[in-house]
C-alpha positions in Angstrom: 0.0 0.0 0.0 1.5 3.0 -1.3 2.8 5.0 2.1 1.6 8.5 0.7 -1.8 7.2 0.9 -1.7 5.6 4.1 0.6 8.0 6.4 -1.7 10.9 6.4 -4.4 8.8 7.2 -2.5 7.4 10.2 -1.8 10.6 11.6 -5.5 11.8 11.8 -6.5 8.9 13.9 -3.5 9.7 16.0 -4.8 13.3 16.6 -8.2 11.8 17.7 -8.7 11.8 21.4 -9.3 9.0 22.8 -13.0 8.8 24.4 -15.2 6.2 25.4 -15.7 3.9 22.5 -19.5 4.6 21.4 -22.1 3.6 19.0 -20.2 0.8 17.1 -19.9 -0.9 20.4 -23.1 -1.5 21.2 -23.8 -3.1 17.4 -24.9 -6.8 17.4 -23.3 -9.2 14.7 -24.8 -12.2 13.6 -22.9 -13.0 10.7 -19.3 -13.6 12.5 -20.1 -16.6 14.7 -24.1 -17.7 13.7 -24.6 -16.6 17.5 -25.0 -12.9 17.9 -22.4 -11.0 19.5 -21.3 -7.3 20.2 -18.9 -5.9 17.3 -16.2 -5.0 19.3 -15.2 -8.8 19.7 -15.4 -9.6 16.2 -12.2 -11.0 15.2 -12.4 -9.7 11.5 -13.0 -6.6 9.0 -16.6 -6.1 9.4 -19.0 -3.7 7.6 -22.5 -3.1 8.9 -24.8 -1.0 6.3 -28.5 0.1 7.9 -30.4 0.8 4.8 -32.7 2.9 6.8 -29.8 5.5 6.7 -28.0 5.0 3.5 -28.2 7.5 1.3 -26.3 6.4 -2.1 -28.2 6.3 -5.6 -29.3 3.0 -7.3 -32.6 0.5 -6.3 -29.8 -2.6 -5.8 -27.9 -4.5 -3.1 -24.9 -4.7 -5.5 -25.0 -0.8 -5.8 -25.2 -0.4 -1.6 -22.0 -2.8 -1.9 -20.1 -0.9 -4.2 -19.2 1.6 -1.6 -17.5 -1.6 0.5 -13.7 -1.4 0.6 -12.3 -4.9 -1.3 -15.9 -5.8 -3.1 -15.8 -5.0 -7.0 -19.0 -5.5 -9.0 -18.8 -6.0 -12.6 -21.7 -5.4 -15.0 -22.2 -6.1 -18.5 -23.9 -2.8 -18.8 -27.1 -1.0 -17.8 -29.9 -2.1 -15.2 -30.7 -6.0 -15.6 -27.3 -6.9 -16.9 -25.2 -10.0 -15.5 -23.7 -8.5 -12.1 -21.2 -10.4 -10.1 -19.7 -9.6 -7.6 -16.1 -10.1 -6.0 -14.5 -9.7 -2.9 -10.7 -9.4 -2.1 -10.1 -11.0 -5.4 -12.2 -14.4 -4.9 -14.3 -15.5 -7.7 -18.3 -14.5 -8.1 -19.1 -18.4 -6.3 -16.3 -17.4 -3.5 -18.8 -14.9 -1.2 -21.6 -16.7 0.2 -24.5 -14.4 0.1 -27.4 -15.0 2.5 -30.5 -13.9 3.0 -30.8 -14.3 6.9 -28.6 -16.3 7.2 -30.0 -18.6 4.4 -28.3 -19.4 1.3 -29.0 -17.2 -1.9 -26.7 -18.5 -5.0 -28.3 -20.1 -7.9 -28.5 -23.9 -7.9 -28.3 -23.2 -11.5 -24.9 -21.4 -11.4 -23.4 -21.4 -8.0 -23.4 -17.6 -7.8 -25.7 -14.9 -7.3 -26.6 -12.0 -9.7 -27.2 -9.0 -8.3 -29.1 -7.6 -11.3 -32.1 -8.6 -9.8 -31.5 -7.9 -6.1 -33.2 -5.6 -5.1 -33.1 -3.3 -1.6 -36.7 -3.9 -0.9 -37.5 -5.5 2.5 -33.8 -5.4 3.4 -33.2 -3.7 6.6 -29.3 -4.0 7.0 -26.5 -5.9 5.1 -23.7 -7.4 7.5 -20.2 -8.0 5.5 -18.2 -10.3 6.8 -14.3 -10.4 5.2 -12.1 -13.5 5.5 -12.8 -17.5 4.9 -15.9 -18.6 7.2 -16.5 -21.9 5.8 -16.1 -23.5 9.1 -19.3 -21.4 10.1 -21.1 -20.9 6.7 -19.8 -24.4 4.6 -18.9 -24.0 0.8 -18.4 -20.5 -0.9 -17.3 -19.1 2.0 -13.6 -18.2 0.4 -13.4 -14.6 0.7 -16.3 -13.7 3.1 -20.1 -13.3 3.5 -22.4 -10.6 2.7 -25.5 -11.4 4.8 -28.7 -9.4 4.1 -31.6 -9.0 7.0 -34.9 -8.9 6.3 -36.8 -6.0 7.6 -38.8 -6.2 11.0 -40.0 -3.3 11.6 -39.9 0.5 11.0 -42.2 2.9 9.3 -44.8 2.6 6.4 -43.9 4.6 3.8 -44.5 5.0 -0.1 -41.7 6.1 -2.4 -41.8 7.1 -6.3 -39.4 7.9 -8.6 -38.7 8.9 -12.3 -35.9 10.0 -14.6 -33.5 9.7 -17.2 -34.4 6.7 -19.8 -37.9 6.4 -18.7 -37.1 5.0 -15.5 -39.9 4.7 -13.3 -39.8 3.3 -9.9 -42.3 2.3 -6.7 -41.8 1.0 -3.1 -44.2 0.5 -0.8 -43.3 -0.2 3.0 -46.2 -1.4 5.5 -45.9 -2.5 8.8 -47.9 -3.6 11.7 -46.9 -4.3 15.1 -48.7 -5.1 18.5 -47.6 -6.6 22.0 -46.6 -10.5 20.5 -47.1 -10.0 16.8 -45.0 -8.2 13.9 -45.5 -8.2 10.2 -43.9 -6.6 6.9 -44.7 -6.4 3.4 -42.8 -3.9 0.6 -43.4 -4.2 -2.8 -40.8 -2.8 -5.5 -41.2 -2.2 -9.2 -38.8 -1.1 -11.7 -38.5 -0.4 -15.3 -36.5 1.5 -17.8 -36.0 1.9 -21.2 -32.4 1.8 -20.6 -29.8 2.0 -22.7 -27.3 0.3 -25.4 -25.2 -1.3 -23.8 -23.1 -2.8 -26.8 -20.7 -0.4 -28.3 -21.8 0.1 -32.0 -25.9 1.0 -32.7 -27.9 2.6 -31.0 -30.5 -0.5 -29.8 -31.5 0.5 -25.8 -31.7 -2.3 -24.0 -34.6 -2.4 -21.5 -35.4 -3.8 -18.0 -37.9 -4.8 -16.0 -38.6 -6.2 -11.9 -41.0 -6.5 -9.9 -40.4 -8.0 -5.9 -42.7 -8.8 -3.6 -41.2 -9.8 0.0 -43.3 -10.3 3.1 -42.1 -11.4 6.5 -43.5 -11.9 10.1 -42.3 -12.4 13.8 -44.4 -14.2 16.6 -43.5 -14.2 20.0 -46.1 -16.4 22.0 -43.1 -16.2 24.8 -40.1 -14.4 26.1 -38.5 -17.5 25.9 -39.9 -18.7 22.2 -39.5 -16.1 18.7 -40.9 -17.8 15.2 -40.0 -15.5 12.1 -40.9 -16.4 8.4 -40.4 -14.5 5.5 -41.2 -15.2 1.7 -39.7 -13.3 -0.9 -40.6 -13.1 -5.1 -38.5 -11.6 -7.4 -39.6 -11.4 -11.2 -37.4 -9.3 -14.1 -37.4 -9.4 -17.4 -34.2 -8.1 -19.3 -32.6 -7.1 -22.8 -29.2 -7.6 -23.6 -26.3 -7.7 -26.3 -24.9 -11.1 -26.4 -21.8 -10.4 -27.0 -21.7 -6.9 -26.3 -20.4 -5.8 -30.1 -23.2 -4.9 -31.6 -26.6 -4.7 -31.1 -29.2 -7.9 -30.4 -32.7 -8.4 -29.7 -31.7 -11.1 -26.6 -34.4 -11.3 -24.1 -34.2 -13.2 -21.1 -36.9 -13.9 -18.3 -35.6 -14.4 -14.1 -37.7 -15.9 -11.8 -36.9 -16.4 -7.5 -39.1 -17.8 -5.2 -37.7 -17.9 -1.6 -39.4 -19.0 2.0 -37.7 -19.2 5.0 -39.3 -20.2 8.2 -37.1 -20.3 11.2 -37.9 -21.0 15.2 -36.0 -19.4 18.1 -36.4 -20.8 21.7 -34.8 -21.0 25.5 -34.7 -23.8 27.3 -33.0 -23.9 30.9 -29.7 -22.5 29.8 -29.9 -23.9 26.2 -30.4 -21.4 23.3 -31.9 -23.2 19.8 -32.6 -21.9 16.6 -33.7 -24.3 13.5 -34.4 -22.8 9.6 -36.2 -24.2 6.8 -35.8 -22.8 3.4 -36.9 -23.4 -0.1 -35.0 -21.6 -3.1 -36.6 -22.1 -6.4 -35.1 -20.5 -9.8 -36.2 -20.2 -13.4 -34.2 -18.7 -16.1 -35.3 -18.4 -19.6 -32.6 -17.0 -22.4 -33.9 -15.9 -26.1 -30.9 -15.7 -28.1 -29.2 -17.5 -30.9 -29.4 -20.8 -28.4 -32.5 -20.9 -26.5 -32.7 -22.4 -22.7 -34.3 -23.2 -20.1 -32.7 -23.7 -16.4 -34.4 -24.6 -13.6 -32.9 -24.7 -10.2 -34.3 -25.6 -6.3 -32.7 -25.9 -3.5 -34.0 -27.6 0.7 -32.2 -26.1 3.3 -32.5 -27.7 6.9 -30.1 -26.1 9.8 -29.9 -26.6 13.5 -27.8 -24.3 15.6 -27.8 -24.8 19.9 -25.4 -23.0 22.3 -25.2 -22.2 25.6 -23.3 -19.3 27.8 -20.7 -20.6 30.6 -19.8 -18.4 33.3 -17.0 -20.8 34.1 -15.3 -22.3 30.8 -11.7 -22.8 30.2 -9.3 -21.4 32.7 -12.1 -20.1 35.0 -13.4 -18.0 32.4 -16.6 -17.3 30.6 -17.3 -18.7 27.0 -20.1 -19.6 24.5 -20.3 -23.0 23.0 -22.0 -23.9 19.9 -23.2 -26.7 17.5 -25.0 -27.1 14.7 -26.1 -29.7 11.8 -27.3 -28.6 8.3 -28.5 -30.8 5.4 -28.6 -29.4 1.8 -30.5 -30.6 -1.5 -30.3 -29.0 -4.4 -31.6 -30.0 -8.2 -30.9 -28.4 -11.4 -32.7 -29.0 -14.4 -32.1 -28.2 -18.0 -33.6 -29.1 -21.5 -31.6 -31.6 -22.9 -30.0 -33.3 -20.1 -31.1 -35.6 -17.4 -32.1 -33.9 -13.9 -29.0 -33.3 -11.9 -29.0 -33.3 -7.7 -26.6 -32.8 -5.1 -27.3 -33.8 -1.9 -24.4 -32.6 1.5 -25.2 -33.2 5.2 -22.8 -31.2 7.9 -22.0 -30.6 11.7 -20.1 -28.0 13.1 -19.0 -26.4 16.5 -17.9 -22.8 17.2 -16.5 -21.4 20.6 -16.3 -17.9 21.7 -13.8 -17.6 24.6 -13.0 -14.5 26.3 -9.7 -15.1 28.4 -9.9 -11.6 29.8 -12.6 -8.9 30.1 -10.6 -7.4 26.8 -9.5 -10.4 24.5 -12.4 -12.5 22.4 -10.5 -15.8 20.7 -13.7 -17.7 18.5 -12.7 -21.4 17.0 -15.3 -23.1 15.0 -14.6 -26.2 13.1 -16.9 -28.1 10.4 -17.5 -31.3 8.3 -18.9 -31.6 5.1 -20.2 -35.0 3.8 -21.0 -34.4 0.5 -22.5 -37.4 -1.2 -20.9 -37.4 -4.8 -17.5 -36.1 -4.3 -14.8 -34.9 -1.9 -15.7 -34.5 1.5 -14.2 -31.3 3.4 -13.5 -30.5 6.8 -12.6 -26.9 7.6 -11.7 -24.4 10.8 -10.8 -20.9 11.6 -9.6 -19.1 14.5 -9.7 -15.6 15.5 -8.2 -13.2 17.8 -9.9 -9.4 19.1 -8.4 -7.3 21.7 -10.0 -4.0 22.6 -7.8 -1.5 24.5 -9.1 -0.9 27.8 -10.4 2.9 27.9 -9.8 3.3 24.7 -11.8 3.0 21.3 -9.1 0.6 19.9 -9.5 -2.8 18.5 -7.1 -4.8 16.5 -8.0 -8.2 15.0 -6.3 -11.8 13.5 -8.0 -14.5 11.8 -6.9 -17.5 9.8 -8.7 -20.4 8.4 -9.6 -22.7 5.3 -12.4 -22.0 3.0 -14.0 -24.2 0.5 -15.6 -23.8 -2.5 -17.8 -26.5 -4.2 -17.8 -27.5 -8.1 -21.3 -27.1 -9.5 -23.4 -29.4 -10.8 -23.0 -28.0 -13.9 -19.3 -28.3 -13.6 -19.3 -32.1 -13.0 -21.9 -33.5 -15.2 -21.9 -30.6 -18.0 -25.1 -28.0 -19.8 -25.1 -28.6 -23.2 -24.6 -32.5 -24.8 -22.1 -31.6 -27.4 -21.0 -28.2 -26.5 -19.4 -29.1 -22.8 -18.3 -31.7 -21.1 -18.8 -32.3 -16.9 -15.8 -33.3 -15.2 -17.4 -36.0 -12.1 -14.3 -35.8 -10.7 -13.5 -32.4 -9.4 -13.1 -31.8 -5.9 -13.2 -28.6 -4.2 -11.0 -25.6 -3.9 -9.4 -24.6 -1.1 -8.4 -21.4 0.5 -5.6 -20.4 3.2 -6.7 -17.1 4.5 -5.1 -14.8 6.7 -5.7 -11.7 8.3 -5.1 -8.8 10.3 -6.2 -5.3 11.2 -7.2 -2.2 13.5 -9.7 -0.3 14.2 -10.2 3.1 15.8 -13.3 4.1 16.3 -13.8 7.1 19.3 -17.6 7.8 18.1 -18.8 11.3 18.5 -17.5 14.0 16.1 -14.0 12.6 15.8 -13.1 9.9 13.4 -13.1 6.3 12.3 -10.3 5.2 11.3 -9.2 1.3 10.2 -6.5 -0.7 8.4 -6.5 -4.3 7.6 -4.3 -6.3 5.3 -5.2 -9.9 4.2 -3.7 -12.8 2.2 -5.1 -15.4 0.2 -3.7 -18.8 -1.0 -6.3 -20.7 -3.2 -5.1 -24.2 -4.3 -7.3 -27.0 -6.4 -9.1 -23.9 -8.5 -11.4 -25.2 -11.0 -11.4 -23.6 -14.3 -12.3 -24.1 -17.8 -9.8 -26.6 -20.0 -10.0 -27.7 -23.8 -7.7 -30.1 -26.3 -8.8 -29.5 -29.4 -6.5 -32.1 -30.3 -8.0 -34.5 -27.8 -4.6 -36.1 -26.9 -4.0 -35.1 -23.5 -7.5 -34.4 -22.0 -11.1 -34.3 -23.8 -12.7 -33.0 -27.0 -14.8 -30.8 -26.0 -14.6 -28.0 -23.3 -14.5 -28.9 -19.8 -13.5 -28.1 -16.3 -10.5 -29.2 -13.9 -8.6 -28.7 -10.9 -5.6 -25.9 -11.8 -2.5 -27.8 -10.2 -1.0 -24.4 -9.5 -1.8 -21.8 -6.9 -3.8 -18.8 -7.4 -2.6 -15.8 -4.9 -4.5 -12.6 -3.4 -3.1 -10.2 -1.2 -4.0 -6.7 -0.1 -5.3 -4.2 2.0 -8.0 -1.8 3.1 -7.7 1.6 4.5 -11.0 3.1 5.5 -11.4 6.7 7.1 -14.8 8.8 8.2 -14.7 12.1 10.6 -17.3 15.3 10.8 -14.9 18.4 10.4 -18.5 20.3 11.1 -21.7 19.0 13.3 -23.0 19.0 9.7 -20.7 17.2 7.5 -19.1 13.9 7.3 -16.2 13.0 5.3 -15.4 9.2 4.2 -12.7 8.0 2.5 -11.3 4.1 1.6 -8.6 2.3 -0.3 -8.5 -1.0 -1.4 -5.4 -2.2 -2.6 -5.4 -5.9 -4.6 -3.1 -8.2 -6.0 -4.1 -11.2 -7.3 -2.7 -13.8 -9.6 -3.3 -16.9 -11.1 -1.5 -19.9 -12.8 -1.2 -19.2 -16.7 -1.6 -22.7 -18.4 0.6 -21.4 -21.4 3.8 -19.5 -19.5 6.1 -20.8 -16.1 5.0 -17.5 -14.7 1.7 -16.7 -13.1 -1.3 -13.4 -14.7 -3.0 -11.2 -13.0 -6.5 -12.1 -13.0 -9.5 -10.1 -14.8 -12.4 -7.7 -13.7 -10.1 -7.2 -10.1 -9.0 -3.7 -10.3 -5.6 -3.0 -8.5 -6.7 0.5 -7.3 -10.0 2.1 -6.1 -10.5 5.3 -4.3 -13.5 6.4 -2.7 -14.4 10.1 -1.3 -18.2 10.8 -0.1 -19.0 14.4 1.2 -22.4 14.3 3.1 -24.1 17.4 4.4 -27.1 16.6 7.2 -29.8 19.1 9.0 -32.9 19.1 10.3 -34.1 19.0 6.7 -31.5 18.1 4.1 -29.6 14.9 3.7 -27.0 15.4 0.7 -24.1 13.1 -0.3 -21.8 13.7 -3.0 -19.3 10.6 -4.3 -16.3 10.3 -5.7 -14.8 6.6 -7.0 -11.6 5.8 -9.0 -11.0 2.1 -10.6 -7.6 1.6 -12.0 -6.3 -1.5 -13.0 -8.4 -3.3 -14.9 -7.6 -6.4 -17.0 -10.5 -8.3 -19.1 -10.0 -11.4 -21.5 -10.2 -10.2 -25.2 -12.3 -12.7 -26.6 -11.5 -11.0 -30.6 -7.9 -11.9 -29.9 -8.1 -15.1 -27.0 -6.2 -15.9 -24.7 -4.9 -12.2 -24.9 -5.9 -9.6 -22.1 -6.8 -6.3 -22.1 -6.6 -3.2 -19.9 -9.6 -1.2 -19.7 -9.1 2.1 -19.3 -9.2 4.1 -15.3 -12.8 5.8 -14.9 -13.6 8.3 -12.4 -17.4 8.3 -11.4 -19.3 11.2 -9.6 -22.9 10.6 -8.0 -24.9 12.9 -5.9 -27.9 11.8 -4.2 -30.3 15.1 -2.1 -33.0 14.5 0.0 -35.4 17.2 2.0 -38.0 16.6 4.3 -41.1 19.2 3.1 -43.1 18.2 5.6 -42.7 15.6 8.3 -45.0 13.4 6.0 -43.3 14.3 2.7 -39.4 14.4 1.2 -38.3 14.8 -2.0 -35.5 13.2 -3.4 -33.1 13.7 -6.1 -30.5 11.2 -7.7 -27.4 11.9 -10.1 -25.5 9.1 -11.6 -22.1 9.6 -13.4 -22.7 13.2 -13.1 -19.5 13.7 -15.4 -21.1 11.2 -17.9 -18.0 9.4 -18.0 -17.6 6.7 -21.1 -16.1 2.8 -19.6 -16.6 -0.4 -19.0 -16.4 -2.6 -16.4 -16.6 -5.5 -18.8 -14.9 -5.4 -22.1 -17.1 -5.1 -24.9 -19.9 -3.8 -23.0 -20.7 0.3 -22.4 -21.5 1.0 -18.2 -24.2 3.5 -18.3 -24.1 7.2 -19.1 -25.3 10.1 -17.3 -28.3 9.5 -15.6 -30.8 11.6 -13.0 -34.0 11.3 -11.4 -36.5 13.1 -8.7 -39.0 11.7 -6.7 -41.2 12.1 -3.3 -41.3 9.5 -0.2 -44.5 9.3 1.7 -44.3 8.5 5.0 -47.7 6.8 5.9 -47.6 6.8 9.8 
């Protein structure tokens, strides 16, 4: 990390006095442990985003997480596009995303795209940075972005309207009473869009409409039963190779219920999930087809608080069991089905009143391939009297092959490989945090390292003598290596400004089948800067953005297996929002204010300059 980024930096949180350590402290964590605990003894780099106060432009998770230090999303153009997303240089299937604390990637694919993720019914997003798969089983390489569903808040109606006939609606209810909760929202988007290849002048158009609704019963102090369904349909338009214009059409469909029960008994704490994922994706192109993915998730978690654990001291002891199904079916091929059963343990130890050490350790039984056990270990000391923290982790992560990549998708066009087993990841890291509260600053560093072995990537003979004849997939003997860090910074100069600042620094490589020495890998820029001004009174809330990308390498498919820079891009957006009344704000949105020309994927044009204006009702 370039010093004459980081030694300024340093020397602010220096200047800060050191007060009580406030708000942050009090913050409860699922995601780090599966058991909730208080931030502060979180042994890794974690990011906590309440929606409720966010105040960026876009209708999207993957928008909210483009502001994350070390997460990089790559589109292949406007709204409705493919979106992936990466973190800390893993692959798109190497962050587990959950929706609380269930499983959200594509049976189809492994991955998730964000395209169609939408913010409604999302109350906070916990990001969780390292290799969990001890806690969280396969994907789990470079972290977990957890969303939560909303349970409660206000009732409130939004509309908006803008540039390329964009037109969006949200609606917010919810009801409460002494035992009894409930949430609905409902979110519909459209646009005309725009072209997204780089010749013509074809727009390419988007649609999405979610419905999510969610509800918590507490018959008992002791006894909580939440559920939550969630139904996400979007219809987009697309370029297929993104070099001239094509009337491609594909169709998304999500269904998602989760119903999970949380109870007390004597001095045991359980909590058990069910949930059912079902997928349908329809592409209209040159080669038509048809995936269909589900997926049954069963999980178990009990724990219990000692006052008197190891070495006279108190801990938390946990252990779970989880059984996973999943089936993908696609026109052409027989049904496919992967079935995995696991148990884990996790252990929160505090040795002193200051020090937090968490082990957890896991077995996956999966029923076709490779089995995997995994652990991790972490370390947080917070300074006494002082807002300090400073944090270790190591562990393995593991990252399943799809079903796709064992048995194949197309007869003729790609072969499966049964015998793939899964990658695995060495992760390491460490960091500090400073973090007075008040009107000082937040100031944090943390540097990581990654060491993926057993990668699976695509691998073709056309000359069939040392491997297949078609296309297919296999464990890279080589290593792949990722190493970096993240320097994050926030302080109010004024009671009514905030400044925020990060750096993510990357450098990740990967074997090159044709040369001794290793590549950098593609879409994982080496630089980004971010800078957000935000102004806040009694009645306006204004943020202004500033991001730099640099270092961008894509595969140039015209000239393949060449790679290409893409060019740096510097991206402004301003987001305003004034309360008229207490019942009525107004809000106003500015994407790539300087209508700046890239691309985040080669071939394909990242939207122009774009605004829109709307009003938020707030019903109660």
């Amino acid at each position: 990390m370039p010093q004459k980024t980081l030694l300024p930096l340093v020397l602010i949180a220096l200047w800060c006095p050191s007060l009580p350590a406030a708000q942050d402290i009090e913050t409860i964590i699922i995601t780090a442990s599966r058991i909730p605990q208080p931030l502060h003894t979180v042994g890794s780099s974690v990011t906590v985003i309440d929606l409720d106060d966010w105040r960026g432009t876009g209708a999207t998770i993957s928008d909210v997480l483009r502001e994350v230090p070390g997460l990089t999303v790559s589109q292949q153009g406007g709204s409705g596009t493919l979106t992936a997303l990466r973190m800390r240089g893993g692959e798109s299937n190497h962050t587990r995303i959950l929706l609380d604390g269930i499983e959200l990637s594509d049976p189809t694919s492994g991955s998730v795209d964000f395209a169609h993720l939408s913010i409604a019914g999302i109350e906070r997003i916990e990001i969780l940075r390292g290799a969990p798969s001890a806690l969280w089983g396969s994907d789990a390489i470079s972290g977990i972005v957890n969303l939560i569903s909303r349970k409660g808040g206000s009732s409130s109606l939004t509309q908006k309207s803008g540039s390329n006939q964009r037109h969006e609606t949200t609606l917010q209810v919810t009801t409460e009473s002494e035992d009894f909760s409930m949430q609905a929202s409902a979110h519909h988007f459209q646009t005309q869009g725009e072209n997204i290849s780089l010749t013509g002048s074809e727009r390419d158009g988007y649609r999405n409409n979610t419905l999510q609704w969610g509800g918590q019963w507490r018959p008992s102090t002791e006894t909580d039963f939440r559920f939550s369904i969630r139904r996400t349909h979007a219809n987009s338009e697309y370029d297929g190779s993104g070099l001239s214009d094509a009337p491609h059409t594909s169709r998304s469909r999500r269904n998602y219920l989760n119903a999970s029960l949380h109870t007390k008994t004597g001095s045991f704490k359980h909590q058990a999930n069910f949930s059912y994922l079902q997928t349908t994706n329809q592409f209209q192109d040159a080669f038509p087809t048809e995936t269909k993915g589900r997926r049954i998730q069963i999980d178990e978690l009990v724990w219990r608080d000692f006052e008197d654990c190891l070495l006279g001291r108190p801990c938390t002891l946990g252990a779970g069991l989880e059984w996973n199904r999943e089936r993908y079916d696609r026109k052409g091929i027989k049904p496919l089905h992967f079935i995995s059963s696991s148990a884990f343990m996790t252990l929160n130890w505090q040795p002193d009143p200051q020090t937090t050490v968490d082990l957890s350790l896991r077995r996956d039984e999966n029923h076709d391939f490779e089995d995997a056990d995994t652990w991790r270990v972490s370390f947080a000391y917070q300074f006494p009297d002082r807002p300090t923290r400073v944090y270790l982790a190591s562990g393995i992560g593991i990252a399943n092959p799809t079903l796709t990549e064992r048995y194949g998708y197309s007869p003729g066009a790609f072969q499966g490989n049964p015998d793939l087993k899964p990658e695995r990841s060495r992760n390491t890291e460490i960091g500090i945090e400073h973090n007075p509260g008040g009107a000082c600053c937040r100031i944090s560093l943390s540097l990581f390292d990654q060491r993926l072995s057993d990668e699976i990537r695509g691998y073709y003979d056309p000359d069939g003598f040392d491997g297949p004849e078609l296309p297919t997939a296999i464990n890279e003997s080589g290593r792949s290596e990722r190493w970096g860090g993240e320097l994050e910074l926030e302080f109010e100069p004024h009671p009514d400004w905030t400044v925020s600042a990060h750096y993510a620094y990357l450098h990740a490589t990967e074997p090159n089948p044709s040369d001794a020495a290793d590549r950098r890998e593609i879409r994982r820029p080496r630089h980004q800067y971010r800078l957000a001004l935000a102004h806040h009174s009694d009645s306006w809330n204004s943020r202004l953005d500033f991001t730099t990308v640099r270092g961008l390498l894509d595969d140039d498919f015209s000239s393949f297996p060449a790679r290409k820079t893409l060019g740096n891009y510097y991206l402004v957006n301003l987001s305003t929002r004034y309360s008229l009344t207490p019942k009525f704000d107004l809000l106003f949105e500015a994407r790539n204010l300087l209508d700046e020309s890239y691309q985040e994927v080669l071939g394909y044009a990242a939207p122009h300059r774009n605004f829109s204006a709307g009003l938020v009702w707030h019903i109660d």
